[in-house]
C-alpha positions in Angstrom: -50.8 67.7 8.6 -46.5 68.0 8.4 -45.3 70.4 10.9 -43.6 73.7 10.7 -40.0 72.8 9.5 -40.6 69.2 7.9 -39.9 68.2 5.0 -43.2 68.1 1.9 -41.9 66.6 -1.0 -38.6 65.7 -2.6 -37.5 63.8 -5.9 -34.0 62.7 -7.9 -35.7 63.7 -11.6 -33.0 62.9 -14.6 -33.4 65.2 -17.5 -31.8 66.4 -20.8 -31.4 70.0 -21.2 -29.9 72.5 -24.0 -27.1 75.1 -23.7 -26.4 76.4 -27.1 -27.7 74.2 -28.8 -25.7 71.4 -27.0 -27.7 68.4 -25.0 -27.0 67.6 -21.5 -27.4 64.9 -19.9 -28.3 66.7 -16.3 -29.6 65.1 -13.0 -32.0 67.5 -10.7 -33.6 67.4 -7.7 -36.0 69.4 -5.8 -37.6 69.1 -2.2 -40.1 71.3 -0.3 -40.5 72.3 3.0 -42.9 74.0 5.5 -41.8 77.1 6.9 -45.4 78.7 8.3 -48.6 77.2 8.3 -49.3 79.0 5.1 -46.1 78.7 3.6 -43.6 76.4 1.8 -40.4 77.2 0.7 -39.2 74.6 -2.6 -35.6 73.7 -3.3 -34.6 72.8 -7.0 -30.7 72.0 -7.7 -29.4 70.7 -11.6 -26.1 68.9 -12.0 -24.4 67.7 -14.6 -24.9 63.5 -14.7 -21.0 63.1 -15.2 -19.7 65.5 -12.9 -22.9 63.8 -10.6 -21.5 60.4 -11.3 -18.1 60.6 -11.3 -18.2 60.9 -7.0 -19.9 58.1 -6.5 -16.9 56.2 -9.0 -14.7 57.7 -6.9 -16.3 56.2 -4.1 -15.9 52.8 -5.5 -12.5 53.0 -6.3 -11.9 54.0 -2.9 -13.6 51.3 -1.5 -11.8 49.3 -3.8 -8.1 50.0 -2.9 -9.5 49.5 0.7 -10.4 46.6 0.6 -7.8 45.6 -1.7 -5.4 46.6 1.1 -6.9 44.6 3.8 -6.6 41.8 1.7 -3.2 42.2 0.8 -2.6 42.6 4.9 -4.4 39.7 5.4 -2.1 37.6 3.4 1.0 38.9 4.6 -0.1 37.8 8.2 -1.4 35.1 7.3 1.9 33.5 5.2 3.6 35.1 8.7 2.0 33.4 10.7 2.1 30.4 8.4 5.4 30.4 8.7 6.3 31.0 11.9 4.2 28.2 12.6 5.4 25.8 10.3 9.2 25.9 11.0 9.2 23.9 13.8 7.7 21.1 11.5 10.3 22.2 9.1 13.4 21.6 11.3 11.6 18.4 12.4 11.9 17.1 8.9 15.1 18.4 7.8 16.5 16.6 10.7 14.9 13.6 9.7 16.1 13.2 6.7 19.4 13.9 8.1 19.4 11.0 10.5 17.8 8.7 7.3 20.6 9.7 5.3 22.9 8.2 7.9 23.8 11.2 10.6 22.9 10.0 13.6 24.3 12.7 15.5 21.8 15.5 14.5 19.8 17.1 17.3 16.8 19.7 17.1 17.1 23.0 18.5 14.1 24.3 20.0 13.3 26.8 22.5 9.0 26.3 21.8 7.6 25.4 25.0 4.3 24.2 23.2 3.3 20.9 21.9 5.8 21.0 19.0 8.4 21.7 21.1 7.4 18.8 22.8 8.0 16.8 19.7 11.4 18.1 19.0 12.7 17.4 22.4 11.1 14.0 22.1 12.8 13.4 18.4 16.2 14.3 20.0 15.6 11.7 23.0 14.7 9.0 19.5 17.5 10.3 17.6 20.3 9.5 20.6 18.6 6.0 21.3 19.2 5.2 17.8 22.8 6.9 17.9 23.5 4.8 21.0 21.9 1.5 19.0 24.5 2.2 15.7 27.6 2.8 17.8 26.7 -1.0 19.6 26.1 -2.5 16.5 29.2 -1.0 15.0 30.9 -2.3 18.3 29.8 -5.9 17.6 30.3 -6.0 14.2 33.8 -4.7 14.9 34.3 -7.7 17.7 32.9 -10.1 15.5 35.1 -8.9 12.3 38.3 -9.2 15.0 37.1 -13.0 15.6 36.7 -13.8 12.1 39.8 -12.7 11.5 41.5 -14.0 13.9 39.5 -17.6 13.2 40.9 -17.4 9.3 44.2 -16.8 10.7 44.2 -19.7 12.9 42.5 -21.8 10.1 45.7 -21.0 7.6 47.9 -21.4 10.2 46.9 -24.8 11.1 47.7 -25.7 7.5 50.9 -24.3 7.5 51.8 -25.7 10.9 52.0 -29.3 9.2 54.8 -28.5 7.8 57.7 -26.4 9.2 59.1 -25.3 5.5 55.7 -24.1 4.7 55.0 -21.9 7.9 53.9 -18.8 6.9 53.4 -18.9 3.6 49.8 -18.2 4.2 50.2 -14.8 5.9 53.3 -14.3 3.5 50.4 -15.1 0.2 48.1 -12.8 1.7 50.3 -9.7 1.8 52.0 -10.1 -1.3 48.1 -10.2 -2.7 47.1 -7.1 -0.7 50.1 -5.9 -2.4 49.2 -6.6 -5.7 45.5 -5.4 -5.6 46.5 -2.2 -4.4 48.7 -1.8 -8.0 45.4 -3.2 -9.7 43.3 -0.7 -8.3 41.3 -2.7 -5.9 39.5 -0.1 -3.2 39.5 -1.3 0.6 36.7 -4.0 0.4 38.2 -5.7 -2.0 41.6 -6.0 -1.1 40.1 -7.3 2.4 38.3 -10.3 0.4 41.5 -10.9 -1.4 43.6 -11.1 1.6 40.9 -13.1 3.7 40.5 -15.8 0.8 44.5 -16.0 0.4 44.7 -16.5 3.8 42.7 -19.6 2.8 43.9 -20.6 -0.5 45.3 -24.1 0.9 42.6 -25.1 3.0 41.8 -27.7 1.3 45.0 -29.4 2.9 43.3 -30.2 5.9 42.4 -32.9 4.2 45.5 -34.3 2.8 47.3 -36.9 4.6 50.1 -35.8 6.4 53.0 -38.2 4.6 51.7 -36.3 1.5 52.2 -32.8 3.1 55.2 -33.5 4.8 57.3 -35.8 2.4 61.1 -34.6 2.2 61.1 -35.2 -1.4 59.5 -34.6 -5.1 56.0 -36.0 -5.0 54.8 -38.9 -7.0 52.9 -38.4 -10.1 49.5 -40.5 -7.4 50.6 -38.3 -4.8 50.3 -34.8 -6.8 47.2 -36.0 -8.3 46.1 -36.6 -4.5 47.8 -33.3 -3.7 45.7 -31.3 -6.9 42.6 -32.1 -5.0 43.3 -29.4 -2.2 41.1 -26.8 -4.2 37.9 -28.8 -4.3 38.4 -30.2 -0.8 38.6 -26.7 0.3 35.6 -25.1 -1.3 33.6 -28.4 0.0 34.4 -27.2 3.1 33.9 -23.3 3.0 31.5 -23.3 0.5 29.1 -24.8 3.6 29.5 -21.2 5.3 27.7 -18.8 3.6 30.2 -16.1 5.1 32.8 -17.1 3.0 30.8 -17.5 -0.6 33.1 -13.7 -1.1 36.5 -16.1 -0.2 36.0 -19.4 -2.4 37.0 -17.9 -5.8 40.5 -17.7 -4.3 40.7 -20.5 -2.6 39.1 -23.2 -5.3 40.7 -21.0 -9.1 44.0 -20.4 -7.7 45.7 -23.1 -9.5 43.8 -22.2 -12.9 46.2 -21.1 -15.8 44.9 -18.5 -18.4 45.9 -20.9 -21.2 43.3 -23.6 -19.8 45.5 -26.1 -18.5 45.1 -25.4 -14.9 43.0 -26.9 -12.3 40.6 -28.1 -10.9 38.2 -26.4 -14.3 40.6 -26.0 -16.7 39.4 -22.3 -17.3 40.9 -19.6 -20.2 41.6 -15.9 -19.2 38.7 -14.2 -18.5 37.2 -16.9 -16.9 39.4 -17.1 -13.9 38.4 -14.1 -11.3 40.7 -11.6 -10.8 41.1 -12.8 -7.2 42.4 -16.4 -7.7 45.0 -14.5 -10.8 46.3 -12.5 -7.9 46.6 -15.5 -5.5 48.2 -18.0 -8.3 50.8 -15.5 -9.0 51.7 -14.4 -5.1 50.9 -18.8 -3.9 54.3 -19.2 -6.9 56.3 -16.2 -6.1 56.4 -17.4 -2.2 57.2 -21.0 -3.0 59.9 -20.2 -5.3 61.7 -18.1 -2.5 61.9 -20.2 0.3 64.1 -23.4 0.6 62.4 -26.8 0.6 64.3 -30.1 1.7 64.6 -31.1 -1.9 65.4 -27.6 -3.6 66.5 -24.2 -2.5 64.9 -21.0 -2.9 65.4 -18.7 -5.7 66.4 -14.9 -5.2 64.0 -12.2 -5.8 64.8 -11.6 -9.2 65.4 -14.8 -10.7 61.8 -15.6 -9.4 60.4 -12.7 -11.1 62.2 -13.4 -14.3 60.8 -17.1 -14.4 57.3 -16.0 -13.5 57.7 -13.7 -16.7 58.3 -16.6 -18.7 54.6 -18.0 -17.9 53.1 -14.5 -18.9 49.8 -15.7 -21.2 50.2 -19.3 -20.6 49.9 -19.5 -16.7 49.4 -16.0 -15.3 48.1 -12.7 -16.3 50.7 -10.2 -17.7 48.6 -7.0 -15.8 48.9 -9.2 -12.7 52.8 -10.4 -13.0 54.0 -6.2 -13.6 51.3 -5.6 -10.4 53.8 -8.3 -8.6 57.0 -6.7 -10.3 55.8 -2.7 -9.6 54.9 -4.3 -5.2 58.9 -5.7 -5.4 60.7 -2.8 -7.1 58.7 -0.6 -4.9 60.0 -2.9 -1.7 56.5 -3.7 -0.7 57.1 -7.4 -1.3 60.3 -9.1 -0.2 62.5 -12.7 -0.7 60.8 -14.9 1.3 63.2 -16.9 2.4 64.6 -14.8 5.4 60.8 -14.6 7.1 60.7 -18.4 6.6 64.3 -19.6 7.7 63.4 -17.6 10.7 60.1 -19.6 10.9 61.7 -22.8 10.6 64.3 -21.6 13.3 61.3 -21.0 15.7 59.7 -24.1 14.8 62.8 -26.2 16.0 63.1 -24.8 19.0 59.7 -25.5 19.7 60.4 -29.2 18.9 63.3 -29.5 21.1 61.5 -28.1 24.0 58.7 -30.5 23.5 61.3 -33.4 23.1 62.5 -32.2 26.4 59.4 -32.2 27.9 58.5 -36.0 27.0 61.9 -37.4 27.3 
């Protein structure tokens, strides 16, 4: 038997009652309890099933917007902390693409003592060795450009050393190219190939007997013949280098004409590289100014004017106003004062060395 005080009976009963004449839908409960041992005293409450209801929706909406809250928190933090620690991997990377992209010279700040930290300190160390590794490359490449460059030099000036009248012409070709190439629009790399293969335009000479090279008068039509072969004897001997494949254009199409009665190909305008136009023109213009023991050198203008008269038949008309625009500009000069002052030092050098034997 329940004790005084407990509870009997209860129940949650739905029911439908009327108020004039209207149905509600109405939720009631009752429970009992034991007040003597005699006695119960019953408890019986109605409420309407919205107004019930509508608590317990509040409820969930609550719970709702709650949990919709910590959610919303959660991910917050979460992209945070995400963040926070992802930008360490994020510098890394940046900086790496810098260095791929050709900066050598970027470095990773980082103040993170952990692991990744440890990484960035340990890219900077690979990012300085590599720094260190391009700055001795582009030391060696520098010395070994300076020897080339210096070996092409002596090269041409072998060739012109066979013959005092001719000294210089070489060096003399080569800047009134450069000049020439710069009115043409040639960019930096370019106008070093052109200068580079006019320095080696005659090489070919090497290999042409020295009474040939030397003689005090008009050549023979055997010995020009002999003399026409300079440009294949040159590129058989360069063309052996694979360094100077960029050169041999130059040096073997200078003497081609754009009305295809040049040598050693006989090829029409577009044919001939721009390079070997540029030489042809600048290899005439110096031997027309300078004095040769059968015939003296013209002046500046009367060696333009002539090379005019060739315009579509030897030489390219862009490439003869290039050469006209370098002398009225005073880039290019008469050659004749640079080589009478060659042949000056060349006879004193003979004299001494007669000295010397006698």
């Amino acid at each position: 038997m329940a004790g005084i005080g407990a509870q009997v009976q209860s129940a949650l009963v739905p029911f439908t009652a009327e108020y004039e004449k209207i149905s509600h839908e109405m939720i009631g409960a009752y429970s009992t309890a034991r007040i003597t041992a005699d006695r119960s005293l019953g408890v019986i409450t109605m409420q309407d099933e919205k107004t019930a209801l509508a608590s317990v929706g509040d409820m969930r909406l609550q719970t709702w917007l709650i949990s919709l809250a910590f959610a919303i928190f959660a991910l917050i933090a979460g992209l945070v902390l995400a963040r926070f620690l992802t930008a360490p991997l994020l510098t890394l990377a940046t900086a790496a693409k810098s260095i791929a992209a050709g900066d050598y010279s970027t470095r990773v700040k980082s103040r993170d003592i952990t692991e990744i930290g440890t990484l960035g300190d340990t890219f900077n160390l690979m990012s300085e060795k590599i720094e260190d590794q391009i700055a001795n490359l582009a030391k060696a490449a520098a010395e070994n450009r300076e020897l080339f460059v210096g070996t092409v030099k002596a090269l041409s000036a072998a060739i012109d050393g066979k013959d005092k009248y001719t000294r210089g012409h070489s060096e003399r070709v080569a800047r009134i190219s450069v000049a020439m190439g710069k009115r043409l629009g040639m960019g930096e790399q370019e106008l070093d190939t052109l200068r580079m293969s006019a320095l080696l335009h005659d090489i070919g000479k090497i290999a042409i007997d020295d009474s040939i090279l030397k003689k005090p008068a008009a050549l023979t039509n055997e010995e020009y013949e002999i003399m026409k072969t300079h440009p294949q004897r040159g590129y058989k001997i360069m063309s052996q280098i694979p360094a100077m494949k960029d050169f041999l254009p130059g040096m073997y199409m200078h003497h081609e004409m754009v009305n295809g009665m040049g040598y050693p190909q006989g090829l029409y305008g577009d044919q001939i590289p721009l390079q070997a136009k540029i030489i042809s023109v600048a290899d005439t213009f110096d031997a027309m100014t300078i004095d040769r023991p059968y015939s003296k050198g013209m002046d500046l203008s009367s060696a333009l004017a002539s090379i005019k008269t060739f315009i579509d038949t030897r030489y390219d008309g862009a490439v003869v106003e290039a050469l006209v625009d370098a002398c009225s500009a005073g880039e290019v000069a008469n050659g004749i004062v640079r080589q009478m002052a060659a042949i000056r030092e060349a006879e004193k050098e003979e004299a001494a060395q007669a000295k010397l034997v006698a």
